[in-house]
N, C-alpha and C positions, 0 to 999 in steps of 0.2 A: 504494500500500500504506500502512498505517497504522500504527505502533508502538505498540505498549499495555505500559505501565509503573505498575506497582500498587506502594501502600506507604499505613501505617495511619499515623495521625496518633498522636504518643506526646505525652504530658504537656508533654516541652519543647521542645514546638512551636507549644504553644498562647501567648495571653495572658493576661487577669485572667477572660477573660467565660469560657472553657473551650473558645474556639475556634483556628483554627490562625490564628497569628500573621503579618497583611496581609504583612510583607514576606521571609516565606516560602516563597510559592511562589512567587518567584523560583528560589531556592534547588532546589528540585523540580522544575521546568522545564530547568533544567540539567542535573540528572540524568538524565532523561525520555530530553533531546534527546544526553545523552554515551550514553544506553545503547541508542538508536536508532541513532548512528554505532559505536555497537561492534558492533550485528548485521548492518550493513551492511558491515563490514570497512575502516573507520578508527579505529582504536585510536588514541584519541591521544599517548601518546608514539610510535607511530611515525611519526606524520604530526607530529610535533618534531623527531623525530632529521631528517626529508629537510629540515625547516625551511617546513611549512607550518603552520599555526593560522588559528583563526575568532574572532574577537572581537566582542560584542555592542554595534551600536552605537546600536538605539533599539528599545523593548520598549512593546508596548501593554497594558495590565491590564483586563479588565472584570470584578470580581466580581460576581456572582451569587447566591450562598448561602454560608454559612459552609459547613466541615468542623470538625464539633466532634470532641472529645476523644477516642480510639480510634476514629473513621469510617476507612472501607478506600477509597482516592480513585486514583481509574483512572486516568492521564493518556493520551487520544492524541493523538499527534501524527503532523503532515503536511507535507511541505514544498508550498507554496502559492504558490511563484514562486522562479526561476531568475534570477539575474541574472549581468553578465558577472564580476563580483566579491562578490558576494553572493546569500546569499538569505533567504527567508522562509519560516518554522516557523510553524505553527499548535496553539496547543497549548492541548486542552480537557479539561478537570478533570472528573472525576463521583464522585459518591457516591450511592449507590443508582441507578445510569441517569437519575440528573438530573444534567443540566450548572450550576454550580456556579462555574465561573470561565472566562475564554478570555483566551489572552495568545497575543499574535502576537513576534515576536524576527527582529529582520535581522540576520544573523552574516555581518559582513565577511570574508573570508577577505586574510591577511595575511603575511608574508614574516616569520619571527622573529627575523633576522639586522636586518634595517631596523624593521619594524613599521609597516611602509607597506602600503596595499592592494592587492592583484594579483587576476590574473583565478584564476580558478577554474578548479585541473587538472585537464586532460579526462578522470583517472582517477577522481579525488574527484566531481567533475560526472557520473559515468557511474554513479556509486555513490547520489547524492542521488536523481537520478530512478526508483529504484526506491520512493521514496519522494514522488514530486511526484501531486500531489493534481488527480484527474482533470477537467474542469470543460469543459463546453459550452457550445461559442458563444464560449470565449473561448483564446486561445491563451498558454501561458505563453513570457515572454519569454527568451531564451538566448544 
């Protein structure tokens, strides 16, 4: 399944040129991916209060085309592999059904008492793959 998270680019989001500012959609990407685990049913403070959290520990960027000043920019995202302590988010930008940007994000999952990495709860892990991104020929890892 695929999450689609919409939102318009406003003034102060941009730069000098009238586009949306390069280290922004970071920023957006987070969003995307908190409001894809909020429909998936991990709200993060309560996956605080039991003391689990995901932490991002390395992020790919490919711009593509700007999002200039009021554009409507679609994000969807996929998770694109399982891992025993992590995984990977795939997350592509569009503004008119052109793709525009692609950022991939490994989010560790981590213990908030330590803030060491642990494996991935078989309840949280049972919740991501409603979202793991189908692909042939190739098996994702678990």
């Amino acid at each position: 399944m695929i999450h689609e998270y919409t939102f318009r680019i406003y003034y102060k989001d941009t730069d000098a040129s009238g586009i949306a500012y390069h280290a922004n959609y970071l920023a957006y990407a987070e969003r995307a991916r908190t409001e894809m685990f909020n429909e998936a049913g991990l709200a993060m403070p309560d996956l605080l209060k039991r003391g689990d959290s995901f932490v991002v520990s390395h992020a790919e960027i490919d711009y593509r085309r700007p999002a200039p000043l009021n554009s409507i920019v679609k994000i969807r995202s996929q998770i694109i592999k399982i891992k025993a302590a992590s995984c990977l988010v795939e997350q592509l930008f569009y503004v008119d059904n052109q793709l525009i940007t692609k950022i991939v994000v490994e989010a560790v999952s981590v213990d908030t008492n330590t803030l060491r990495p642990k494996r991935i709860p078989t309840d949280i892990r049972a919740l991501y793959e409603k979202y793991l991104k189908e692909t042939k020929g190739e098996e994702n890892a678990k």
